[in-house]
DSSP file (Angstrom, degrees, kcal/mol; ACC not computed):
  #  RESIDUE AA STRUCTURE BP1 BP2  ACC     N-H-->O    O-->H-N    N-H-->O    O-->H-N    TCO  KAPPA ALPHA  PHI   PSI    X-CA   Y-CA   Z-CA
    1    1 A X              0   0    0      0, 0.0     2,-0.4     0, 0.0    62,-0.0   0.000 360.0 360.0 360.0 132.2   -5.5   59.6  -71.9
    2    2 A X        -     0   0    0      2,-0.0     2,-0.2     1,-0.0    68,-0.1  -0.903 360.0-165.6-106.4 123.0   -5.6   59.1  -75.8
    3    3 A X        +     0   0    0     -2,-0.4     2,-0.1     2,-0.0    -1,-0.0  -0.635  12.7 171.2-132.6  83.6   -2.9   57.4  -77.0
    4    4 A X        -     0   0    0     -2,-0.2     2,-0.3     1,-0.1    -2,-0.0  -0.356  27.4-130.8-107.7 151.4   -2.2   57.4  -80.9
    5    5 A X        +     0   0    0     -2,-0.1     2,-0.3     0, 0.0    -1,-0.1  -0.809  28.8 172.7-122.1 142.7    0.6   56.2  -83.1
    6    6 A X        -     0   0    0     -2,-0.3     2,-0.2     4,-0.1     3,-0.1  -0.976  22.2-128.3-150.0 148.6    2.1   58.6  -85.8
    7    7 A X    >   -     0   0    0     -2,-0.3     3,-2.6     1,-0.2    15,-0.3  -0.498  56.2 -62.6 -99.2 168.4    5.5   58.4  -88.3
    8    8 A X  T 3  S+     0   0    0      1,-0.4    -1,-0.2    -2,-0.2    15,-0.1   0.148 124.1  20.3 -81.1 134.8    7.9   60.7  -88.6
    9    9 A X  T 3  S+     0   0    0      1,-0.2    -1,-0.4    -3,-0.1     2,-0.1   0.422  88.2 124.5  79.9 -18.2    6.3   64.0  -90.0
   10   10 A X    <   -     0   0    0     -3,-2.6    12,-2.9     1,-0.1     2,-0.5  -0.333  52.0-147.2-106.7 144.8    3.4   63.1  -89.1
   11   11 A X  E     -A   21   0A   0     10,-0.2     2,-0.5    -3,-0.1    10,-0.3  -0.702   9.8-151.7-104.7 150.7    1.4   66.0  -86.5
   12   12 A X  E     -A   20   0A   0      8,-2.2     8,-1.4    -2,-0.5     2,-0.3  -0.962  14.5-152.9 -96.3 142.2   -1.0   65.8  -83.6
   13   13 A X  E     -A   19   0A   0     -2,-0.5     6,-0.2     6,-0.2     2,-0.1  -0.836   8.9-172.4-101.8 167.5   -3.4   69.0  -83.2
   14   14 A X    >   -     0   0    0      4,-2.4     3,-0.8    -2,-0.3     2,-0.4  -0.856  60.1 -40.3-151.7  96.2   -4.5   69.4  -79.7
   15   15 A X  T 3  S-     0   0    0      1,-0.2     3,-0.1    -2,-0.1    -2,-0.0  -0.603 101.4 -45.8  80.6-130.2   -7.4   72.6  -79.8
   16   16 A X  T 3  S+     0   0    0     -2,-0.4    -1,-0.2     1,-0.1     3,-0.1   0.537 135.8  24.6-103.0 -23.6   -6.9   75.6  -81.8
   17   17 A X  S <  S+     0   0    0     -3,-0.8    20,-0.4     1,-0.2     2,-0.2  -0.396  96.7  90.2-156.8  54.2   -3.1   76.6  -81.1
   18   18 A X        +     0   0    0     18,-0.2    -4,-2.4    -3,-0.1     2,-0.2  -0.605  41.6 173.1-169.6 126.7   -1.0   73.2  -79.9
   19   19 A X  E     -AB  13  35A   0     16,-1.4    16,-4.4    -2,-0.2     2,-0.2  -0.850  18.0-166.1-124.1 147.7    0.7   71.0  -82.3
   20   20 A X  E     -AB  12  34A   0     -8,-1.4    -8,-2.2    -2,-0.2     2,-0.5  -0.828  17.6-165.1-118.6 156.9    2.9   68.0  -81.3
   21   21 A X  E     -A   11   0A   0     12,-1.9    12,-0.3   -10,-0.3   -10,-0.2  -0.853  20.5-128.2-156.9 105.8    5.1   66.9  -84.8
   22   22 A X        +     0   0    0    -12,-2.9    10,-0.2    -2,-0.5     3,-0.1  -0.266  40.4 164.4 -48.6 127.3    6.9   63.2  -84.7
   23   23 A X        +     0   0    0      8,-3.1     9,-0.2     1,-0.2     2,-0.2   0.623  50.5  12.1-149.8   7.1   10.6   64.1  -85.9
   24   24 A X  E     -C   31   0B   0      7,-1.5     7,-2.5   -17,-0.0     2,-0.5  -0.593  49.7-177.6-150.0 110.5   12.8   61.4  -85.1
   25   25 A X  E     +C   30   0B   0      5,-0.3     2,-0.3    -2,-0.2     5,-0.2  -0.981   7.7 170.5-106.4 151.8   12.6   58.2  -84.1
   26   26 A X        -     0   0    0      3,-1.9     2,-1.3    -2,-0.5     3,-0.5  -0.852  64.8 -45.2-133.5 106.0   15.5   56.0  -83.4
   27   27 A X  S    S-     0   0    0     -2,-0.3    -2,-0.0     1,-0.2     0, 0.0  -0.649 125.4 -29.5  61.2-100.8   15.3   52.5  -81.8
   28   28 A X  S    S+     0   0    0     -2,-1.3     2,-0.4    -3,-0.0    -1,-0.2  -0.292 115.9 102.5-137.8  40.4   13.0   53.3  -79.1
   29   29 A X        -     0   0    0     -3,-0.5    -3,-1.9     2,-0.0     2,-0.5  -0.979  53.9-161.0-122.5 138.4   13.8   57.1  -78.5
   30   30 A X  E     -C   25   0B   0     -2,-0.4     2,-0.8    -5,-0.2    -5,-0.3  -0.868   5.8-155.8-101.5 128.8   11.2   59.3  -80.1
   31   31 A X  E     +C   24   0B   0     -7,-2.5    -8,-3.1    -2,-0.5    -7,-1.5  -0.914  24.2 176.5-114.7 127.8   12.3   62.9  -80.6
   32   32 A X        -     0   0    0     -2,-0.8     2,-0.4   -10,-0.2   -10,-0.2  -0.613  20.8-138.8-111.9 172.1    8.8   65.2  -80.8
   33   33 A X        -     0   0    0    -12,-0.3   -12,-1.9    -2,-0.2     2,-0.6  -0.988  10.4-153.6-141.8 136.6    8.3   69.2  -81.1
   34   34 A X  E     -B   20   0A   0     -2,-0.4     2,-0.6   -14,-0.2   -14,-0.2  -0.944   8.7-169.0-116.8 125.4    5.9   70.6  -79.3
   35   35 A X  E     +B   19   0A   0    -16,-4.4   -16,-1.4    -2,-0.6     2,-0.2  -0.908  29.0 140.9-108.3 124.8    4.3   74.0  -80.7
   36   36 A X        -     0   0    0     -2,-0.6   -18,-0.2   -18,-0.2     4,-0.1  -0.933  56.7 -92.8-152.1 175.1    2.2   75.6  -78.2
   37   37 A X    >   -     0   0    0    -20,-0.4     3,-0.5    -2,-0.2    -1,-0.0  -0.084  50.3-103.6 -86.4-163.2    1.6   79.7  -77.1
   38   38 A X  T 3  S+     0   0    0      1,-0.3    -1,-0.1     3,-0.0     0, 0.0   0.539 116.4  65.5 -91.7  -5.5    4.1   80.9  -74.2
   39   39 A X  T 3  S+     0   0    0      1,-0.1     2,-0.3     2,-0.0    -1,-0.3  -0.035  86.2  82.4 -97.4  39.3    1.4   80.8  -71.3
   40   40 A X  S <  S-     0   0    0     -3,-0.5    -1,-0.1    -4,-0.1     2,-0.1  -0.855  81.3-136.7-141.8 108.6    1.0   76.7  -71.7
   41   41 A X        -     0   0    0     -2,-0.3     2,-0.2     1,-0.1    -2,-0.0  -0.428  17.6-168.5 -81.7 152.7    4.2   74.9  -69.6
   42   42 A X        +     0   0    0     -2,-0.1     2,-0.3    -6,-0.0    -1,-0.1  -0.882  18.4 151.8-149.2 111.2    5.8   72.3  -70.9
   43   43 A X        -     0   0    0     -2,-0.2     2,-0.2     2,-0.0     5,-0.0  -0.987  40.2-115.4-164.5 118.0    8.0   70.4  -69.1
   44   44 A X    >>  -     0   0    0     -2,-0.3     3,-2.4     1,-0.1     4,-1.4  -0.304  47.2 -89.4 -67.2 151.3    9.1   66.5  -69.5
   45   45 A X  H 3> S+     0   0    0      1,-0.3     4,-5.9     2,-0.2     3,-0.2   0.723 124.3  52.0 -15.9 -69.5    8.2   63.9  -66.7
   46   46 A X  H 3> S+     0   0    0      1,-0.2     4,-2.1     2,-0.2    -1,-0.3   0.858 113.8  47.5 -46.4 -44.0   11.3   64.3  -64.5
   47   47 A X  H <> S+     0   0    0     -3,-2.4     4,-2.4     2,-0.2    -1,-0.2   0.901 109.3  51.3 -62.6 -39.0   10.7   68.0  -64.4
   48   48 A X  H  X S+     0   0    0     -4,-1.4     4,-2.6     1,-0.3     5,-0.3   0.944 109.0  48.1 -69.7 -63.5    7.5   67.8  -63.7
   49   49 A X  H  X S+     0   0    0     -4,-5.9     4,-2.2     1,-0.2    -1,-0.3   0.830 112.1  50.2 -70.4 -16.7    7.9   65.5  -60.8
   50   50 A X  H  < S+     0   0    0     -4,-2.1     4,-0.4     2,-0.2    -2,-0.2   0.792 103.8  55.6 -62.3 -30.3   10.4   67.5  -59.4
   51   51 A X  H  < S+     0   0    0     -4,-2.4    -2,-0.2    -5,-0.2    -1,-0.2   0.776 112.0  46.4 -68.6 -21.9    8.5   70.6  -59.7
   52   52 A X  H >< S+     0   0    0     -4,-2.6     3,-2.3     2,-0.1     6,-0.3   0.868 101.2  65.8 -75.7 -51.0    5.5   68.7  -57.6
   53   53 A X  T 3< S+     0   0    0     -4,-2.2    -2,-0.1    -5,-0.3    -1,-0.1   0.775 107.5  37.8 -27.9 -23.6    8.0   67.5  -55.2
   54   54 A X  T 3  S+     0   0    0     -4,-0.4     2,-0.7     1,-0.1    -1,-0.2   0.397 112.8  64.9-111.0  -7.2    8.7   71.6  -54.1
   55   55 A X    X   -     0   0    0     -3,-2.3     3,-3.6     1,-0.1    -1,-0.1  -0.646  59.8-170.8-139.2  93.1    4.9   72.4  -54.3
   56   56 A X  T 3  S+     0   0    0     -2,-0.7    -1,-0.1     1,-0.3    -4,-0.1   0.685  89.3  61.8 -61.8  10.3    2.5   70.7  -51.8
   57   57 A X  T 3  S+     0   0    0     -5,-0.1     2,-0.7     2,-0.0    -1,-0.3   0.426  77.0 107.6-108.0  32.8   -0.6   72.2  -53.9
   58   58 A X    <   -     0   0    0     -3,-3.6     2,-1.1    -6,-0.3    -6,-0.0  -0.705  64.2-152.8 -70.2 130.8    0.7   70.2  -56.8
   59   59 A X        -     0   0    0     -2,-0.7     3,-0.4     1,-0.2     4,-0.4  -0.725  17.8-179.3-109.0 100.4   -2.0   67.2  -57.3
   60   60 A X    >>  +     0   0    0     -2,-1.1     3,-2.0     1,-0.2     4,-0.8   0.950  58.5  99.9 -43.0 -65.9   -0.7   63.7  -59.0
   61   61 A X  H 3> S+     0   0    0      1,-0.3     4,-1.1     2,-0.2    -1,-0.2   0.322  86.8  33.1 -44.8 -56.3   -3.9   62.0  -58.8
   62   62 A X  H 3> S+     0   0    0     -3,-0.4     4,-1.1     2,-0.2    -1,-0.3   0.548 121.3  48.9 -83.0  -7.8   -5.2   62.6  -62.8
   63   63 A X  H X4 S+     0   0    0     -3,-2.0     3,-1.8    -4,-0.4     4,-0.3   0.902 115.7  45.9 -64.7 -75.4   -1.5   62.4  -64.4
   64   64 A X  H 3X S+     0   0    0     -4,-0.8     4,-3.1     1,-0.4    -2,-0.2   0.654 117.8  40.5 -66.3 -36.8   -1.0   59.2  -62.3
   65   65 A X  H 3< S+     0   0    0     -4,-1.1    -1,-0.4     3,-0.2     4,-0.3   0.797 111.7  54.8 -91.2 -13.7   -4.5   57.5  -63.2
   66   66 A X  T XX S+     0   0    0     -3,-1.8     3,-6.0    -4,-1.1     4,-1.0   0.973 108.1  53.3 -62.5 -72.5   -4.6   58.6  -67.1
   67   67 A X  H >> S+     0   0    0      1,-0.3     4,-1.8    -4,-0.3     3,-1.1   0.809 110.1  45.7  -2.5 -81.6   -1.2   56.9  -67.2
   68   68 A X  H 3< S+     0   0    0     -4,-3.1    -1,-0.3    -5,-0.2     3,-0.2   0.825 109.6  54.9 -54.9 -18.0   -2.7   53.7  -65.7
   69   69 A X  H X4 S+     0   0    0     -3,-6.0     3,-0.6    -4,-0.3    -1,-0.2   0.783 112.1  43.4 -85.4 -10.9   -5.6   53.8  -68.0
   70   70 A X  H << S+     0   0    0     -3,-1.1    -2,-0.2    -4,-1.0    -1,-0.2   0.399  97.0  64.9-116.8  12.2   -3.6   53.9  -71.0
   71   71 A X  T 3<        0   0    0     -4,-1.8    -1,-0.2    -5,-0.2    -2,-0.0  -0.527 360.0 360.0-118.1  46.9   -0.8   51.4  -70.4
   72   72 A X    <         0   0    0     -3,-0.6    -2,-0.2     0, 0.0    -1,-0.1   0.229 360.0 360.0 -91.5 360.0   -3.9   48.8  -70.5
């Protein structure tokens, strides 16, 4: 996981066609936008683990160890 610090306006690109764009922060809540086509889900944490919770072929294993490499 690559984990890079950006101000307010400020974009990430990710390929050819997904952009993430800082647009709030307040205290410690960040509000982002994520631009990406319509075939690429996008779904915060909680969703996410609940949607592996319902689907035993969902696999954790490379979420769970980029995390840990990037809260060294």
């Amino acid at each position: 996981m690559l984990a890079l610090s950006r101000l307010v306006g400020e974009r990430i690109f990710i390929g050819d066609d997904i952009v993430i764009e800082v647009r709030k922060i307040t205290g410690t809540r960040v509000v982002i936008a994520v631009g990406a086509p319509d075939d690429v889900v996008i779904d915060r944490e909680e969703v996410f683990e609940r949607k592996c919770d319902e689907d035993p072929r969902c696999d954790r294993t490379v979420r769970e160890s980029e995390v840990l490499y990037a809260n060294r």
